[in-house]
C-alpha positions as CSV (number, residue, x, y, z in Angstrom):
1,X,11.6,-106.5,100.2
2,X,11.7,-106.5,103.9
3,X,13.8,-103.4,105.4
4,X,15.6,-102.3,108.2
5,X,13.9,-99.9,110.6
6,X,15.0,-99.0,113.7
7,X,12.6,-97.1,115.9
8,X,13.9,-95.2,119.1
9,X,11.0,-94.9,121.7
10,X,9.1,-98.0,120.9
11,X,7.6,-98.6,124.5
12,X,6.3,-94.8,124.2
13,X,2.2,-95.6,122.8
14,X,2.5,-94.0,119.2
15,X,5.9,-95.7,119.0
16,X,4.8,-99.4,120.1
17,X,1.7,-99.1,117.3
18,X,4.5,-98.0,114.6
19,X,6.7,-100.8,116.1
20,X,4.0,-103.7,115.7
21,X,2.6,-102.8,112.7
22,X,5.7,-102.3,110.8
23,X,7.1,-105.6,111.9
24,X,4.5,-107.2,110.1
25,X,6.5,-106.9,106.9
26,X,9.9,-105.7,108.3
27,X,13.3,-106.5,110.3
28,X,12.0,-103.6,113.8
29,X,14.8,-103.2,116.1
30,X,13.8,-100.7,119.0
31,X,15.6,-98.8,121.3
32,X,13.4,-98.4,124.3
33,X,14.6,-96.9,128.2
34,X,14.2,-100.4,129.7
35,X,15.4,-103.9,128.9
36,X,13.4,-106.3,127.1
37,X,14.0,-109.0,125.0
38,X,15.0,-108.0,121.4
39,X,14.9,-104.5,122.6
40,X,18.3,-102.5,122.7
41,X,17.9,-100.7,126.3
42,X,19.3,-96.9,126.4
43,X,17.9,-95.5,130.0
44,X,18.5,-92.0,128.7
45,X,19.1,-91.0,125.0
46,X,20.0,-87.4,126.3
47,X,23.6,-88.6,127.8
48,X,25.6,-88.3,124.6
49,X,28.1,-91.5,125.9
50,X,25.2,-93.6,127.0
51,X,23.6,-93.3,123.0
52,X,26.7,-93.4,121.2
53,X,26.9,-96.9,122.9
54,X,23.5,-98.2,122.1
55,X,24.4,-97.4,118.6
56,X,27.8,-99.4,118.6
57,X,25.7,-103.0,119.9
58,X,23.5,-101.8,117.0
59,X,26.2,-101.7,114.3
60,X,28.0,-105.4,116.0
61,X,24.7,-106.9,115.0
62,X,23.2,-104.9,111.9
63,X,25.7,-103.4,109.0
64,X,23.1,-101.1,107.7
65,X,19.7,-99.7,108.6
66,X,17.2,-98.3,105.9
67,X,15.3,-96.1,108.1
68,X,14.9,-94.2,111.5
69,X,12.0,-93.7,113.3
70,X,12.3,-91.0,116.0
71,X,9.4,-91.2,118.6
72,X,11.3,-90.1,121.4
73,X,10.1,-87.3,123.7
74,X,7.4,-86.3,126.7
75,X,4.3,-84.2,126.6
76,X,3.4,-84.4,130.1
77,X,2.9,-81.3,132.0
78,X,5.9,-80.8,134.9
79,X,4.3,-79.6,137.8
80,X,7.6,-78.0,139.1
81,X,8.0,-74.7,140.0
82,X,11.0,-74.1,139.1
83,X,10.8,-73.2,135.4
84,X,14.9,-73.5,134.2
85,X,14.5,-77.2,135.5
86,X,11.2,-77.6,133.5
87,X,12.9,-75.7,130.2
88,X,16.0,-78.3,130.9
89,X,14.2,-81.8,131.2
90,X,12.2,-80.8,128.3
91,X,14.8,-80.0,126.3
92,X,16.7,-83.0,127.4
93,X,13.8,-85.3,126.5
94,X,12.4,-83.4,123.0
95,X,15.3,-82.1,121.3
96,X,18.7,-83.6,123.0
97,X,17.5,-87.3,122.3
98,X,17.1,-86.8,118.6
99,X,20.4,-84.4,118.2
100,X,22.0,-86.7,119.9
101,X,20.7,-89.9,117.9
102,X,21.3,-88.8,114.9
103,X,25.0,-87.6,115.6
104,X,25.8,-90.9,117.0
105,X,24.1,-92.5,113.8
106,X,26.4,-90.3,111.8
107,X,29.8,-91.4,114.0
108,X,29.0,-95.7,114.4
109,X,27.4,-95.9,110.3
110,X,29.7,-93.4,108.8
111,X,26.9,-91.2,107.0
112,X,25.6,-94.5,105.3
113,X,22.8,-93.7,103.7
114,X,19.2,-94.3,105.3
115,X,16.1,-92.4,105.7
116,X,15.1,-90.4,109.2
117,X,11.7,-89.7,110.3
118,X,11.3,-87.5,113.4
119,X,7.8,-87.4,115.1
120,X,7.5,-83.7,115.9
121,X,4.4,-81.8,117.1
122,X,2.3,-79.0,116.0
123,X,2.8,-78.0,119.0
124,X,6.3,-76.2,117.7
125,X,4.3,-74.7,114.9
126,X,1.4,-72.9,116.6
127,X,0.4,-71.5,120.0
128,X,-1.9,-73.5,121.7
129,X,-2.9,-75.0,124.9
130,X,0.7,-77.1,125.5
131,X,3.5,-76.5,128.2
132,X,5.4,-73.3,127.0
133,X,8.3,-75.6,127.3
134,X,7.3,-78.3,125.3
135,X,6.5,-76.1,122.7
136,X,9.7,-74.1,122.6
137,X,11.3,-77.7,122.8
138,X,9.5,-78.9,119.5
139,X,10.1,-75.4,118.0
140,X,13.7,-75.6,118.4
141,X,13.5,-79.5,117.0
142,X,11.8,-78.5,114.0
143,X,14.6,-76.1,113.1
144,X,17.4,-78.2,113.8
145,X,16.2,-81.1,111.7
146,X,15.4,-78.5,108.4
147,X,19.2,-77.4,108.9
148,X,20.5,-80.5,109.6
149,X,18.5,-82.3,106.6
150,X,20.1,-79.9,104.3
151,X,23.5,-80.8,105.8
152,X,22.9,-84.6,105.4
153,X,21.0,-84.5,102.0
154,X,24.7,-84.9,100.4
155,X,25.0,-88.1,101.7
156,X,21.5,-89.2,100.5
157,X,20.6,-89.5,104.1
158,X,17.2,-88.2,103.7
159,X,15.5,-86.7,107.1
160,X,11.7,-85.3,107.3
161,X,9.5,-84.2,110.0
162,X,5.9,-85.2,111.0
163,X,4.3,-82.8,113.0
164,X,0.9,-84.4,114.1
165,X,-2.0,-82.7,115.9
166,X,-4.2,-84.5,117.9
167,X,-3.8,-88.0,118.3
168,X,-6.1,-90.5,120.0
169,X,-5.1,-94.0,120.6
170,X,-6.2,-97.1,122.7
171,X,-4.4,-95.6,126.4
172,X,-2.8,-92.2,125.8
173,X,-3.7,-88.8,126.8
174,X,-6.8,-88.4,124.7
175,X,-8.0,-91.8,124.7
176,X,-8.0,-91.4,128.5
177,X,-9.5,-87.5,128.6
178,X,-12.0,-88.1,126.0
179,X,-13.1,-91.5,128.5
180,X,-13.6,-89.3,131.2
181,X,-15.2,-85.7,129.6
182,X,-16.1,-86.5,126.1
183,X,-18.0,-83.8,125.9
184,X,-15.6,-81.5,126.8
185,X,-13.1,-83.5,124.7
186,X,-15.4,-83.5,121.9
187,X,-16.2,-79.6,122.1
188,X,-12.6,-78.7,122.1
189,X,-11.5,-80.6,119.0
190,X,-14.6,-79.1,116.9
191,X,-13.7,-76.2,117.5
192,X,-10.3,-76.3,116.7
193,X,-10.0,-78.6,114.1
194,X,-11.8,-77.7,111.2
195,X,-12.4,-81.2,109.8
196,X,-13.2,-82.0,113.1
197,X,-11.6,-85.5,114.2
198,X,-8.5,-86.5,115.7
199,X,-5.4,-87.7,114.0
200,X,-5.2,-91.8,114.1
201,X,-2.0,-93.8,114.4
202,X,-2.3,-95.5,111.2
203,X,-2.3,-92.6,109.5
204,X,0.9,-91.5,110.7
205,X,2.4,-95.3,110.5
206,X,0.9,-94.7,106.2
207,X,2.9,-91.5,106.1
208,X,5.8,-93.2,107.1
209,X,5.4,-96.1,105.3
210,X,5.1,-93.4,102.1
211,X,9.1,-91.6,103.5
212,X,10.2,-94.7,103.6
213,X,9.3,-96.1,100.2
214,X,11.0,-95.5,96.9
215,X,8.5,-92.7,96.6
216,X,9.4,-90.9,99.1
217,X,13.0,-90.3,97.8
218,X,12.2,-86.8,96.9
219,X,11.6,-85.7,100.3
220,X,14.1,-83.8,102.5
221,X,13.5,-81.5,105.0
222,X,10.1,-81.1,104.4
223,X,7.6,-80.8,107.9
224,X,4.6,-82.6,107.0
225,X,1.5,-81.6,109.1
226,X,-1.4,-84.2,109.9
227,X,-3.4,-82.2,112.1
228,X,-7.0,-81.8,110.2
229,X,-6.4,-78.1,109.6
230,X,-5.5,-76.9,113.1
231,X,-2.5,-75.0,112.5
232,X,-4.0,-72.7,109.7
């Protein structure tokens, strides 16, 4: 039975190869910063007005939606020197987005129930070599969804975490760093991973095919961790 699944940052590169492949067998609606066809366009999911309105063109055109993806966010290293404005965009961009989501979910659906998957970082579970202020960022996202999955479990709304470690993909920030040192690339991830690989897309997009099933029902607030042993 085909579901629906929205998934907010689906021009980001992990959210475009959840997008695609889940459409294969699904109703996809994306919310994505700039307009394109079929795509609901939000320029910034961190003005509470401006998602609270994507969500309401949402609900004129679907009464329901069986699942959330979250993919929303930015790793990129801020250059700036000034570190409150580099604490505030981060913020803005990993945590505010998906607060802010979610509440507008809860004020257009009324608390229908549906499942929410939030694409964290291990990053917010371990010190490592990330911006401080990403880190804090996914930190403080991490917490807020474990309290607020406890809050919506009573309305069956059922919202889990995915904190991946490294992933490579055709185009993003390993794929392109491995292209130009893979040696240096190579000798990083051995060791710091103890099985030694990267994470891969499609083992994300199977974990969330897994939270989204009937046998994932059982899950709530749970942080699951693909990241080949890193964290431990």
């Amino acid at each position: 039975m085909k579901k629906k699944i929205l998934i907010i940052g689906s021009s980001g590169n992990l959210g475009n190869y959840l997008f695609k492949e889940l459409k294969k067998k699904n109703d996809l609606i994306g919310i994505q910063r700039y307009k394109k066809k079929n795509f609901f366009e939000c320029k910034d999911l961190s003005d509470v007005n401006m998602n609270l309105k994507t969500f309401k063109l949402i609900k004129k055109k679907y009464s329901n939606l069986d699942a959330i993806i979250i993919c929303s966010g930015k790793s990129k290293k801020d250059t700036s020197s000034n570190i409150e404005k580099k604490f505030i965009n981060s913020l803005r961009s990993n945590l505010l987005t998906i607060v802010n989501s979610i509440d507008s979910y809860q004020k257009v659906f009324k608390n229908k129930q549906t499942k929410i998957i939030i694409i964290s970082s291990i990053a917010g579970l371990k010190i490592m070599e990330a911006p401080i202020e990403y880190s804090v960022s996914k930190s403080a996202l991490n917490h807020y969804c474990q309290i607020k999955a406890k809050q919506l479990g009573k309305f069956k709304i059922r919202l889990n975490i995915i904190s991946p470690g490294n992933i490579i993909n055709k185009n993003n920030n390993w794929f392109i760093r491995k292209k130009n040192s893979a040696s240096k690339v190579n000798n990083y991830i051995k060791k710091s991973v103890p099985l030694n690989a990267f994470c891969k897309p499609n083992q994300i997009l199977a974990l969330c095919k897994l939270l989204i099933s009937d046998d994932g029902d059982f899950f709530l607030g749970s942080n699951i961790v693909m990241d080949g042993g890193q964290v431990l």
